[in-house]
Structure formats: C-alpha cells, structure tokens
VMD Tcl script that draws the C-alpha trace (Angstrom):
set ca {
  {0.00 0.00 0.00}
  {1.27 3.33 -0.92}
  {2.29 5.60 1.81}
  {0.40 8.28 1.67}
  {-3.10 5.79 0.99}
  {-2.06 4.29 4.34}
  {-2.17 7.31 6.04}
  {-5.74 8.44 4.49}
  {-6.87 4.94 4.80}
  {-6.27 3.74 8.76}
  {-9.20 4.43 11.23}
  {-9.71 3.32 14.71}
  {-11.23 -0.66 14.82}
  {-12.70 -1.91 17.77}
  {-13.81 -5.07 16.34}
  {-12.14 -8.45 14.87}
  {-12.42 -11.60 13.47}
  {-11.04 -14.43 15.31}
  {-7.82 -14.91 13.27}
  {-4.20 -14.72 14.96}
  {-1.65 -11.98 13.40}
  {1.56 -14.09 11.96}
  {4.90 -13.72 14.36}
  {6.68 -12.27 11.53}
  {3.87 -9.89 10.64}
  {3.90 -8.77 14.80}
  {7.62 -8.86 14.18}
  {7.56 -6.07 11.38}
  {4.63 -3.78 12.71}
  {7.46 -3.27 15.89}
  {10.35 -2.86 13.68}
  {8.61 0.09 12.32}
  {7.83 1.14 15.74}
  {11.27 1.04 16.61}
  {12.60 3.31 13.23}
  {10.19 6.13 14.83}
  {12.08 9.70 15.67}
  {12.92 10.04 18.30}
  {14.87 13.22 20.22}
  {18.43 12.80 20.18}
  {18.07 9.81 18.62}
  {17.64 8.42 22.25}
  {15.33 5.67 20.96}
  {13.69 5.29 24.76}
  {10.81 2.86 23.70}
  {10.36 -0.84 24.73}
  {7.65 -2.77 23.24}
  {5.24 -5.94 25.02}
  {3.12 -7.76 22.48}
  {0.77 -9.41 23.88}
  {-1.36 -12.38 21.93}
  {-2.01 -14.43 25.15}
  {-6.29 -14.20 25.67}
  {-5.76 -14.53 29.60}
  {-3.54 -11.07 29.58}
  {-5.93 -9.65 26.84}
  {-8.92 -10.18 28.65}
  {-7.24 -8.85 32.09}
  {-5.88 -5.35 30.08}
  {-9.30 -4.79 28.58}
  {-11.10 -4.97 31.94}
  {-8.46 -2.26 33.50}
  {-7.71 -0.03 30.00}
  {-10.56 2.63 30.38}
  {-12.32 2.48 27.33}
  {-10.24 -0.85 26.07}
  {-12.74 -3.04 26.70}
  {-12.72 -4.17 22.88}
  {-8.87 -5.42 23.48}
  {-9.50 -8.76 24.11}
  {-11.39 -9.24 21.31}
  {-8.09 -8.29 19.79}
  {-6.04 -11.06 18.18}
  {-2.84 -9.07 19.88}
  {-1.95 -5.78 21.90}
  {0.96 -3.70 22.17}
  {1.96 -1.38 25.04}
  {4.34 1.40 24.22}
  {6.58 2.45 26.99}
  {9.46 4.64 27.06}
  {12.07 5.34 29.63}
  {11.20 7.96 32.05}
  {14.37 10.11 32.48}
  {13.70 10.66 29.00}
  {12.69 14.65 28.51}
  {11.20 13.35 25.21}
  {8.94 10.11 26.32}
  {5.58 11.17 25.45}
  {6.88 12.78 21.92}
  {9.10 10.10 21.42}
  {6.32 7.26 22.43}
  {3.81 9.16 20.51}
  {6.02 8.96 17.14}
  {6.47 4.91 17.45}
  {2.68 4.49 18.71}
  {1.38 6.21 15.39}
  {4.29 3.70 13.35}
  {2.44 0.54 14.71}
  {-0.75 1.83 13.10}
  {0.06 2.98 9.94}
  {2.18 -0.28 10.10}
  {-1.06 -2.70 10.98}
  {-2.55 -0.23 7.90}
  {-0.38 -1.16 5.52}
  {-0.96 -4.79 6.60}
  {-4.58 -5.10 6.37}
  {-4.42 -5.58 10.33}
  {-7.21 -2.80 12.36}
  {-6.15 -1.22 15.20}
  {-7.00 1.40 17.98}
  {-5.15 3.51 20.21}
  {-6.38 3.41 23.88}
  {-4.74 5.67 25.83}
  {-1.71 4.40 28.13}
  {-0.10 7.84 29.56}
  {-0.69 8.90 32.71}
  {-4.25 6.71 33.40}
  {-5.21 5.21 36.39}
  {-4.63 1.72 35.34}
  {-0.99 2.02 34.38}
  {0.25 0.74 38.07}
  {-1.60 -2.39 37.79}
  {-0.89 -2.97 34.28}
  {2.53 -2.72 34.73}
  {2.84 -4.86 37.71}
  {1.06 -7.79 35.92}
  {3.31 -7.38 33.26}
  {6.77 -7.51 35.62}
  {7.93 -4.08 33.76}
  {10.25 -1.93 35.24}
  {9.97 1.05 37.27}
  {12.11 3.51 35.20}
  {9.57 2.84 32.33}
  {6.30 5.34 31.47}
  {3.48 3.84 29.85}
  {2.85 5.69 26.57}
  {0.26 3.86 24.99}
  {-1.71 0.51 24.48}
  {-2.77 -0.58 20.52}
  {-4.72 -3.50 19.76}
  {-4.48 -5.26 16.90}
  {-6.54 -7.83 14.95}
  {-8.22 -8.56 11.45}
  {-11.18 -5.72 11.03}
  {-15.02 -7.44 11.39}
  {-15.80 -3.98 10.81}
  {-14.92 -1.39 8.61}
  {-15.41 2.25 10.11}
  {-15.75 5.36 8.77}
  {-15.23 8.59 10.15}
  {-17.85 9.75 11.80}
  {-16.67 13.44 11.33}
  {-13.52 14.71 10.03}
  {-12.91 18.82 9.67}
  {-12.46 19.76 6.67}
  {-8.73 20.74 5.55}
  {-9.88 24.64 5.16}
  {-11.04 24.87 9.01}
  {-7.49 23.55 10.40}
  {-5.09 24.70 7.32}
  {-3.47 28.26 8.46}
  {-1.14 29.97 5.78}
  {1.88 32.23 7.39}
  {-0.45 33.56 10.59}
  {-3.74 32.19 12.43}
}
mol new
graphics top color blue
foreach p $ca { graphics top sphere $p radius 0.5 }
foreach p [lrange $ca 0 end-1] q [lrange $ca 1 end] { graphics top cylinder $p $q radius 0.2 }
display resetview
C-alpha cells in the first residue's frame, strides 16, 4: 500500500475476526515502531506484544475504554524510559508507526490511551515491567469485522493556516 493511501486509509477498529496476526507480521509492525524519531536519537521505547487471551482479557477490563482489546487477536503497550525529557513525543512517534504499520498490513487497530491513566500501576505490575519505564500507549491489533468510517472529520480549510492564524 502506498504511503500516503495508508495514512488516508487507517481508522480506529474496535472489532475483529477471530484470526491470529503471523509472528513475523507482529515482528515487522514493531520494527517500524522502533525506526520512529525520536529526540536525540535516544530511541527510549520498549515494546510488550501481547497475543495471550488470559492477559488480553485482564488489560481490557483495566484499560478505560479498552474493553474491545480482548477481542483483539494481539496488543501492544508502548513504553518509554522515564528520564527521557522526550517520552511522550518520542512514544507518541512509534505508537502512530504501529498503526500505519497494521494499515499497511490489512491488520485494524485502535489507540487506547496508556499515559498517565489510572490503570498504568496495575498494568505494569502484571506485566513484571520496570519502574524507570512510562506507559505511553496501548494498541490493539486484529483482522477488522468492521470497517469504520469517520464519523466526522474537519475539513482541511477549518485547520489549514497559511503564514499567521
């Protein structure tokens, strides 16, 4: 898929078919994650896929609004290390890589938030992750049963400022 149809094309899917993502394919979608900016070139992001139902189920009852994720044939938290000036930027950059990634794949995906939410403690001590990591952001993944359309975008004239507001 071209580039530039991938990033018109991906949307936010909440619902999948039953079908497991390929290792390799996983694999990829993170090695695009990973060739994100990042400041300094500091490259402060870790990566947990997670395909195991058990731990989907558990991060969709404590993600606020992620109650679709274990429906999700895989999720992937984004964290980034927290002496890093640059974490949420940096995090940010390789989140929005995994979906244009699972775009380009055919693979739907949604962006529940991660950064500074409630659930992050708990999350993070079910997953054994270490302390001198943030949580950015979680992304499931799976094969679309669904294919959304925006329910409103604004239109390139009400956001597009030339040279001043």
């Amino acid at each position: 898929m071209e580039a530039l149809e991938v990033l018109k094309k991906r949307r936010s899917v909440r619902k999948y078919i039953d079908k497991p993502i390929p290792k390799e394919i996983l694999e990829d979608i993170i090695d695009c994650a990973r060739l994100a900016p990042s400041g300094n070139n500091a490259q402060p992001w870790h990566f947990i896929v997670i395909t195991d139902k058990e731990k989907l189920k558990f991060i969709a009852e404590k993600a606020t609004y992620g109650d679709f994720i274990k429906n999700a044939a895989a999720c992937v938290i984004v964290y980034c290390e927290k002496d890093n000036k640059h974490h949420l930027e940096d995090g940010s950059a390789a989140t929005q890589n995994i979906l244009l990634a699972a775009t380009a794949y055919g693979i739907g995906s949604c962006w529940v938030a991660g950064y500074n939410r409630s659930y992050e403690k708990e999350i993070n001590e079910y997953l054994n992750v270490p302390d001198n990591l943030r949580m950015i952001s979680i992304i499931s993944l799976g094969y679309p049963a669904e294919n959304p359309q925006p329910k409103y975008k604004k239109d390139l004239s009400e956001v597009l400022h030339w040279e001043k507001f």
